[in-house]
C-alpha positions as CSV (number, residue, x, y, z in Angstrom):
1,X,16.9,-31.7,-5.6
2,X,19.0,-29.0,-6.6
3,X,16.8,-28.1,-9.3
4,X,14.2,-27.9,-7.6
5,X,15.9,-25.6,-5.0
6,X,17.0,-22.9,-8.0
7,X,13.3,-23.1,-9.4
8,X,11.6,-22.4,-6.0
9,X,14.5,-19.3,-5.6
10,X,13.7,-18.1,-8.6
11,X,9.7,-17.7,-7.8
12,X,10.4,-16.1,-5.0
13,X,12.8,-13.4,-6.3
14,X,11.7,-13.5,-9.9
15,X,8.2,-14.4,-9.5
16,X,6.3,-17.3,-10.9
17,X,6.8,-18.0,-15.0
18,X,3.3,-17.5,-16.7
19,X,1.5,-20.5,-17.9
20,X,-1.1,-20.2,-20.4
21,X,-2.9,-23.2,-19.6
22,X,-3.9,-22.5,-16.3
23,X,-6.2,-19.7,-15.5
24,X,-5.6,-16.8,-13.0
25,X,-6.7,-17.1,-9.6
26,X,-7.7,-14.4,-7.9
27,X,-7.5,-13.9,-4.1
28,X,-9.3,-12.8,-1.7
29,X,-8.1,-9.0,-0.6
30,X,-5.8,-8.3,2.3
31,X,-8.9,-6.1,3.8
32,X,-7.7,-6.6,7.7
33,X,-4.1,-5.0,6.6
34,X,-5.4,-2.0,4.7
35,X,-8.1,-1.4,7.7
36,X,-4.9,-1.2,10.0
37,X,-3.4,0.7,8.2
38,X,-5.8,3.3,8.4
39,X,-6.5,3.4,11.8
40,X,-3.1,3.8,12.2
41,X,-2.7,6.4,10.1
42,X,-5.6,8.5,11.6
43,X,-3.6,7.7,15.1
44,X,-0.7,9.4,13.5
45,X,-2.7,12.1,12.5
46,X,-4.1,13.0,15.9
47,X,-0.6,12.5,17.6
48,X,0.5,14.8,15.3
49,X,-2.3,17.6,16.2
50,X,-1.4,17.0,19.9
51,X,2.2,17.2,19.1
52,X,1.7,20.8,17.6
53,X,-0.4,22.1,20.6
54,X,1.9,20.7,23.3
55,X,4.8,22.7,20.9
56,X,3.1,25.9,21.2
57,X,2.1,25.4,24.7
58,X,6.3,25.1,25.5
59,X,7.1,28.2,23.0
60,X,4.1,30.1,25.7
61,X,6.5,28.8,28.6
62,X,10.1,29.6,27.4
63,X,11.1,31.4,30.2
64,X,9.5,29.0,33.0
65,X,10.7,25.8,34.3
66,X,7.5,24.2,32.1
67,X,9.5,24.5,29.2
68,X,11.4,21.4,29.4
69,X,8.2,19.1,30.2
70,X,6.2,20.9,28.0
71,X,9.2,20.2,24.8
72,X,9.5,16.6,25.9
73,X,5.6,15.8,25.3
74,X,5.8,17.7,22.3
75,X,8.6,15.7,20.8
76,X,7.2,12.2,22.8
77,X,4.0,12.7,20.4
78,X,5.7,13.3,17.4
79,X,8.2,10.4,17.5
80,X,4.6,8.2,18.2
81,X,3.9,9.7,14.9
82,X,6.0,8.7,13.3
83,X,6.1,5.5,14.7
84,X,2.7,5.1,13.6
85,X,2.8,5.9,10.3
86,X,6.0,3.3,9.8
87,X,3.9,0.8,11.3
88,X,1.1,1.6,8.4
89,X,3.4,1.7,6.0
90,X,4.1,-1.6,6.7
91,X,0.7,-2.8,6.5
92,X,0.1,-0.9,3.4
93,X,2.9,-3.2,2.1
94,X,1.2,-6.0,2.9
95,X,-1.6,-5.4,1.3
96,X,0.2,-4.1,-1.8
97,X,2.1,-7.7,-1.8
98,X,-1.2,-9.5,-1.5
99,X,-3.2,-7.7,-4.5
100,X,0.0,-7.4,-6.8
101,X,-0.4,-11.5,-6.5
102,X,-3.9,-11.0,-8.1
103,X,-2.2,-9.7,-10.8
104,X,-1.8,-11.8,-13.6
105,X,1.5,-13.2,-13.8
106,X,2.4,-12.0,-17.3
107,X,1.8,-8.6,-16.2
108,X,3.6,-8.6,-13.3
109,X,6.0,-5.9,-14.4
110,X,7.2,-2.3,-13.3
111,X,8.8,-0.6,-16.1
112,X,11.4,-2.4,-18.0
113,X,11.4,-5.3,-14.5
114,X,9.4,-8.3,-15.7
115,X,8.6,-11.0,-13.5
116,X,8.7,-8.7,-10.0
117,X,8.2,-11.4,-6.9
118,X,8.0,-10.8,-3.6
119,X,11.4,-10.2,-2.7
120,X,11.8,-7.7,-5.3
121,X,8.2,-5.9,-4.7
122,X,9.7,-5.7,-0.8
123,X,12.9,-5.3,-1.4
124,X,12.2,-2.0,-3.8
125,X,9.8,-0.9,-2.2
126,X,12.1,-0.7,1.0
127,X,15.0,1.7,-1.0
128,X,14.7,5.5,-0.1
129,X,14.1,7.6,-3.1
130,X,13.6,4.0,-5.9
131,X,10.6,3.4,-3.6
132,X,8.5,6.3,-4.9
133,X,8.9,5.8,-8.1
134,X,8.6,1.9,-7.8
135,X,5.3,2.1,-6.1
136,X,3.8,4.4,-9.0
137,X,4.8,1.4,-11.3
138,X,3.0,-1.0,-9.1
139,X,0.2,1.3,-9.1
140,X,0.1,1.1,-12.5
141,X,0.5,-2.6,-13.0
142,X,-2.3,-2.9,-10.7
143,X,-4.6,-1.3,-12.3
144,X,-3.1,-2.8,-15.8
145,X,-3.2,-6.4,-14.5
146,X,-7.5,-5.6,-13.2
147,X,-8.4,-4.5,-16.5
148,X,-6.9,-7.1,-18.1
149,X,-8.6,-9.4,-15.9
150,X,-12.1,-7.5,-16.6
151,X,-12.0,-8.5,-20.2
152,X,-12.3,-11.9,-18.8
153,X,-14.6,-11.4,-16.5
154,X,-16.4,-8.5,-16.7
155,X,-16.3,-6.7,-13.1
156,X,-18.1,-3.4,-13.0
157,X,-16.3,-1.8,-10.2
158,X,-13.7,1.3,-11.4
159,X,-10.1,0.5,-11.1
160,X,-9.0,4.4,-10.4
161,X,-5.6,5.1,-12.1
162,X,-5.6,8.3,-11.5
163,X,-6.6,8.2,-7.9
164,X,-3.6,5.7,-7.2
165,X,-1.1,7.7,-8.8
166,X,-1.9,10.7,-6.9
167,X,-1.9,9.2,-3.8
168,X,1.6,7.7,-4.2
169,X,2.5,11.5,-5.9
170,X,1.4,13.5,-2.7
171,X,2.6,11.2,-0.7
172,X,6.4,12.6,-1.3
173,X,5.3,15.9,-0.3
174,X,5.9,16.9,3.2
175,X,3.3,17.2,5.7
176,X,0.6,16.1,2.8
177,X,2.7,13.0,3.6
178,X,0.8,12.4,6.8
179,X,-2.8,14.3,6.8
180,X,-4.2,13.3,2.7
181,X,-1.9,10.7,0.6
182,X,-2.6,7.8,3.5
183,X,-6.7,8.6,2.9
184,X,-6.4,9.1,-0.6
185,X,-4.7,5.5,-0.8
186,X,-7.2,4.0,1.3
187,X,-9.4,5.4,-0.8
188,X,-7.8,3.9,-4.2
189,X,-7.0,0.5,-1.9
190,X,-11.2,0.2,-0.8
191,X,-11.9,0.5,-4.7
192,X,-9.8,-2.6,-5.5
193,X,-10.8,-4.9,-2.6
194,X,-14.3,-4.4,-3.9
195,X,-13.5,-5.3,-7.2
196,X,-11.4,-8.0,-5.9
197,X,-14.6,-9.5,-4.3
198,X,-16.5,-9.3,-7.4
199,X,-14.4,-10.9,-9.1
200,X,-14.5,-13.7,-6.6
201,X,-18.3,-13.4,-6.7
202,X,-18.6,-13.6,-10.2
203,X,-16.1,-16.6,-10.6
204,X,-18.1,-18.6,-8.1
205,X,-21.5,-18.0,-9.8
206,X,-23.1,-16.2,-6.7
207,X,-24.4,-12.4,-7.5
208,X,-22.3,-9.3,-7.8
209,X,-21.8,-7.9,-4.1
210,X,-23.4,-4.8,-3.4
């Protein structure tokens, strides 16, 4: 009983051991999380745009008693903002979890880390300052882990390195933070689902989706 406690403790922080035998499966991709998190990331924009106007609108009104309802709005649509773009970030977690699982499990690795589970994809990915330098390297085992699956089964769909890595990249810049890196991910994360599904296509012997 105890063993079988410490073995299902280790998947979970360590990640399932690879067994040659059995062959990959690949999941279906974690579409409903990535479409939040774009919608929620637009939202953010556009609270952002109103936050701005309802700023200027106070610095017009310095010397009147609008000022103070004028400031409050201002800083009431930036904290939604913010708000909203935690709440994608979360969902673009989730959907990072789900395709790092399609993944083959010996590639599951971000730099020197073999063997990264859930708890340590999370976990990481949850550390200011490691986390942008942890989610390159899951960008790049991504990509990694799909072409090593399209040697096996030979998806057409491009697996965009670059695209990724960018994305993650602007993404520590200020202000870029908010209005591009969130697009340019959905961007890279929409290229992956659709090779995800042509995987699953081809796999089950129906036609390429197109």
């Amino acid at each position: 009983m105890d063993a079988d406690i410490e073995k299902g403790l280790e998947s979970v922080l360590l990640g399932p051991k690879a067994d040659p035998a059995v062959a990959h499966e690949v999941r279906p991709p974690a579409r409903s999380a990535r479409r939040a998190a774009l919608a929620l990331s637009a939202t953010a924009v556009a609270f952002s745009f109103v936050c701005g106007a309802t700023a200027r609108r106070a610095l017009r009104n310095m010397e009147n008693d609008e000022l103070t309802i004028w400031l409050v709005l201002a800083l009431s649509f930036l904290l939604g903002a913010l708000l909203l773009r935690m709440c994608a970030a979360v969902c673009e977690l989730v959907w990072l979890e789900r395709t790092w699982h399609n993944v083959p499990v010996a590639l599951r690795k971000v730099g020197p880390v073999d063997r990264v589970g859930t708890f340590m994809l999370v976990g990481f990915s949850l550390v200011p300052g490691v986390a942008w330098f942890w989610k390159l390297g899951l960008v790049a085992g991504i990509v990694d882990g799909f072409e090593h699956i399209r040697a096996e089964t030979p998806f057409r769909a491009p697996i965009p390195r670059r695209l990724g890595l960018a994305a993650v990249i602007v993404g520590w810049i200020p202000g870029l933070n908010v209005y591009l890196a969130p697009f340019m991910w959905e961007v890279f994360a929409t290229r992956v689902d659709a090779a995800c599904q042509e995987i699953l296509a081809l796999r089950a012997g129906g036609d390429r989706p197109g």
